[in-house]
DRENMIVO-635081 format. One record per residue: residue number from 1; residue in three letters; chain; y, z, x of N, C-alpha, C in turn. Coordinates in nm, 2 decimals. Layout:
<nodes>
   n res chain    n_Y    n_Z    n_X   ca_Y   ca_Z   ca_X    c_Y    c_Z    c_X
 NUM ALA     A      Y      Z      X      Y      Z      X      Y      Z      X
...
</nodes>
This chain:
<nodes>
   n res chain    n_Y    n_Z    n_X   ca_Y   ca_Z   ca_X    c_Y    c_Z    c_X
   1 UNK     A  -7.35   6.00 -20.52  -7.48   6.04 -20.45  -7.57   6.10 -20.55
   2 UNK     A  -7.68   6.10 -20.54  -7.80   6.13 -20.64  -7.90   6.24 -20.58
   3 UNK     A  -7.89   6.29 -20.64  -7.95   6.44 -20.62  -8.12   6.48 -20.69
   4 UNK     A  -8.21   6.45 -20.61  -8.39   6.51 -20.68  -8.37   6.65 -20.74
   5 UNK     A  -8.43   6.67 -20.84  -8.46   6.81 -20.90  -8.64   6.78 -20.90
   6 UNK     A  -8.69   6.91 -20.88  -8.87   6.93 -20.89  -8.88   7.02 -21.03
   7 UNK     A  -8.99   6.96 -21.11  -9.06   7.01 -21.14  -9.23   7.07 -21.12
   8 UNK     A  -9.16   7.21 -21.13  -9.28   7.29 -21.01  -9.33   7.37 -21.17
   9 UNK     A  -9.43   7.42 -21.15  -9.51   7.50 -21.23  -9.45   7.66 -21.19
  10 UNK     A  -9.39   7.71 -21.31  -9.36   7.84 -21.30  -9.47   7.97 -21.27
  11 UNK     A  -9.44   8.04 -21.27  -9.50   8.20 -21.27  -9.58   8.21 -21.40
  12 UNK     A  -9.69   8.21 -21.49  -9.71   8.25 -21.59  -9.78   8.34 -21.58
  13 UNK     A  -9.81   8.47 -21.56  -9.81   8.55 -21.55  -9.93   8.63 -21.45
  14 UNK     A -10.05   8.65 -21.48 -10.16   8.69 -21.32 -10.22   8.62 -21.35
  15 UNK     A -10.18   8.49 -21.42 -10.30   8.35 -21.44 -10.36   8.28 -21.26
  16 UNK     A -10.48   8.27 -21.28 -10.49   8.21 -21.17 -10.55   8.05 -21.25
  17 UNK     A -10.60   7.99 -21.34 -10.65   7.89 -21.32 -10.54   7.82 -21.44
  18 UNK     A -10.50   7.70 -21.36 -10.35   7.63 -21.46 -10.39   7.53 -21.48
  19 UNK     A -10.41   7.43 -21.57 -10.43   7.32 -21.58 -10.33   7.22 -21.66
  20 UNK     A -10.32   7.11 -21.59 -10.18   6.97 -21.64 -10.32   6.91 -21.77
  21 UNK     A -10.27   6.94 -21.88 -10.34   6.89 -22.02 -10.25   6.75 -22.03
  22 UNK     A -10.14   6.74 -22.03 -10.03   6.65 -22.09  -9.92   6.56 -22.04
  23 UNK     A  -9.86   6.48 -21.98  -9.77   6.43 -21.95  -9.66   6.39 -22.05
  24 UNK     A  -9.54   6.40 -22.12  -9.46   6.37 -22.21  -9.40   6.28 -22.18
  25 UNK     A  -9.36   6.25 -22.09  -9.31   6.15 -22.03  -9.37   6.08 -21.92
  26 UNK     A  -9.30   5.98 -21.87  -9.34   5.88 -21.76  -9.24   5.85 -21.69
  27 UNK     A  -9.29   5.80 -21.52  -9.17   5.75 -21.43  -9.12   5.63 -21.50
  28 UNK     A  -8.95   5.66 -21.45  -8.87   5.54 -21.48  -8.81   5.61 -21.63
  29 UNK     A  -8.83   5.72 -21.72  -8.83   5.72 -21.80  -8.67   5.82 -21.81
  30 UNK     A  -8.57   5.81 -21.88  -8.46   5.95 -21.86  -8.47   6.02 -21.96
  31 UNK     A  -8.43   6.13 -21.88  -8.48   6.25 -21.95  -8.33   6.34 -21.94
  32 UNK     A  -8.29   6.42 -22.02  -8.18   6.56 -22.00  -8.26   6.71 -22.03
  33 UNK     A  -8.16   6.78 -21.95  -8.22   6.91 -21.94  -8.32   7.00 -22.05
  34 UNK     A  -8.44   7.01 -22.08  -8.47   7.08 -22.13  -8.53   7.02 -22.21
  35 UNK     A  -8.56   6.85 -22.19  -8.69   6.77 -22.25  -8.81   6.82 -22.19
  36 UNK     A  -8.94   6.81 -22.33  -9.01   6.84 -22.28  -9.12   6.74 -22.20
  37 UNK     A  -9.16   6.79 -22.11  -9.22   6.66 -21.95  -9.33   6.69 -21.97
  38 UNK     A  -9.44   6.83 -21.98  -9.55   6.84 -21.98  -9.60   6.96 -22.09
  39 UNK     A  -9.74   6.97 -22.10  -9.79   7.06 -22.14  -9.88   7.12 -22.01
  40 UNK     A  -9.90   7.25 -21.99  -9.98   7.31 -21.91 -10.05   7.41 -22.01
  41 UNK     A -10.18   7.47 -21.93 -10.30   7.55 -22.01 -10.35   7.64 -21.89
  42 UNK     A -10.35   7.76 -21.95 -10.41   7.88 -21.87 -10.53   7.92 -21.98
  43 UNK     A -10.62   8.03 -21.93 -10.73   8.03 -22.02 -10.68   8.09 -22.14
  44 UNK     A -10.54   8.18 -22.14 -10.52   8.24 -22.27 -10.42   8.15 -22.34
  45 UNK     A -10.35   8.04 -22.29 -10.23   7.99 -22.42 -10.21   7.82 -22.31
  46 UNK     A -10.14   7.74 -22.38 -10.05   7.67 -22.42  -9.95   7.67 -22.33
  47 UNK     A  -9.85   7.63 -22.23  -9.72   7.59 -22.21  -9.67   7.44 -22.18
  48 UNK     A  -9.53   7.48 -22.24  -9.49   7.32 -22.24  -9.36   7.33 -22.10
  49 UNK     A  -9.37   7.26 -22.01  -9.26   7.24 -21.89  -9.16   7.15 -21.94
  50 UNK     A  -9.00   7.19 -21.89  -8.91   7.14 -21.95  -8.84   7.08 -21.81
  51 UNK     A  -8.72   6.96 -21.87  -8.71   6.92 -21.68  -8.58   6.99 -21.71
  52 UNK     A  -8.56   7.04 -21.56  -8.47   7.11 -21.47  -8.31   7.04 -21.50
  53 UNK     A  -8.35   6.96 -21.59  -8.19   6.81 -21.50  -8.22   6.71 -21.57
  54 UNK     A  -8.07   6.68 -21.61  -8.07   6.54 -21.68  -8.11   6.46 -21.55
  55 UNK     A  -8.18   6.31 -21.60  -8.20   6.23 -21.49  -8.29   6.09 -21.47
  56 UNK     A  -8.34   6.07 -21.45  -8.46   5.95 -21.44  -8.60   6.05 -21.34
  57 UNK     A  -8.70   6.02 -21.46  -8.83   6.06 -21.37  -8.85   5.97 -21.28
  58 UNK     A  -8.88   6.05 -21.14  -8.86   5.94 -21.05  -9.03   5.95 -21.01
  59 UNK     A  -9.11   6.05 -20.98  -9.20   6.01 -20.90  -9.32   6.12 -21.00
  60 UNK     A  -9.41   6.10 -21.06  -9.54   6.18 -21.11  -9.61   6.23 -20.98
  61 UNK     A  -9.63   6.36 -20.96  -9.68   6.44 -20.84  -9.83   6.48 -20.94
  62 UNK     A  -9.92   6.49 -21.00  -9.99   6.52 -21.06 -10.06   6.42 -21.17
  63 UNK     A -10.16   6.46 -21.16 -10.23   6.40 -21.27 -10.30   6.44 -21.40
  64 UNK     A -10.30   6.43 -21.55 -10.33   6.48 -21.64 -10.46   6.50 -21.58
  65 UNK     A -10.53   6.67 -21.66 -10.64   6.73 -21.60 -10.69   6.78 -21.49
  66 UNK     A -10.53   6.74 -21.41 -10.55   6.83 -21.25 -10.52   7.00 -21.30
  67 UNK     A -10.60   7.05 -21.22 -10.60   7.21 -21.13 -10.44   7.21 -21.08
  68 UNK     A -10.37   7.29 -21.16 -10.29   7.31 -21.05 -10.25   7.46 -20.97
  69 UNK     A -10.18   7.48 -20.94 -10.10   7.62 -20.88  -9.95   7.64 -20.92
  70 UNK     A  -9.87   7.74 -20.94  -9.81   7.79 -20.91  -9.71   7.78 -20.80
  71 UNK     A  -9.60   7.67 -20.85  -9.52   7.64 -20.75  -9.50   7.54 -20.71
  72 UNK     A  -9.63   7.46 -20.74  -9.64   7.35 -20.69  -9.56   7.24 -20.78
  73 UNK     A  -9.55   7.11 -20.69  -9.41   7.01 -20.72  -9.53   6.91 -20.85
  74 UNK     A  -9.48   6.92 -20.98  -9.55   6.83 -21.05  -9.51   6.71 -21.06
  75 UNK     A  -9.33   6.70 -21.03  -9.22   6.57 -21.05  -9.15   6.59 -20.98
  76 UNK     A  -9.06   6.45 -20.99  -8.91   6.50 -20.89  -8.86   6.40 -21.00
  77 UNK     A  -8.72   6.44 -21.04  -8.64   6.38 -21.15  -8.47   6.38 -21.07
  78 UNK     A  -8.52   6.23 -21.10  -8.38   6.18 -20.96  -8.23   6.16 -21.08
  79 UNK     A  -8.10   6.25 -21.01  -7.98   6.18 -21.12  -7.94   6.09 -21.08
  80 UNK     A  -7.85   6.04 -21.21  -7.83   5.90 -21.22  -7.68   5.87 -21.26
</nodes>
């Protein structure tokens, strides 16, 4: 049985404006724990999101240069 993991945009700190600069990868693509999937940008730095779970990127929830939030689902990375 195969189990989704999300990647969600963490807590970076009392940032309010986050933005998806980067995609590292692509659906269909496998990935293990702690590749890096994205780059994110707040006004003061740089972050790079790592996936949750070895797996197959299953579905892109975002688009490079989207606004995002805090929490919100950027992937789901299905195992395999």
């Amino acid at each position: 049985m195969s189990k989704n993991h999300d990647l969600s945009v963490p807590e970076l700190g009392k940032t309010e404006e986050i933005n998806l600069v980067e995609w590292k990868v692509s659906p269909g693509e496998n990935v293990t724990q702690g590749t890096e999937m994205a780059e994110v940008e707040t006004m003061k730095s740089t972050f790079s999101l790592e996936a949750p779970a070895d797996g197959q990127v299953d579905e892109v929830l975002a688009e490079q240069g989207d606004s995002v939030e805090v929490g919100q689902r950027l992937a789901t990375i299905k195992s395999v």
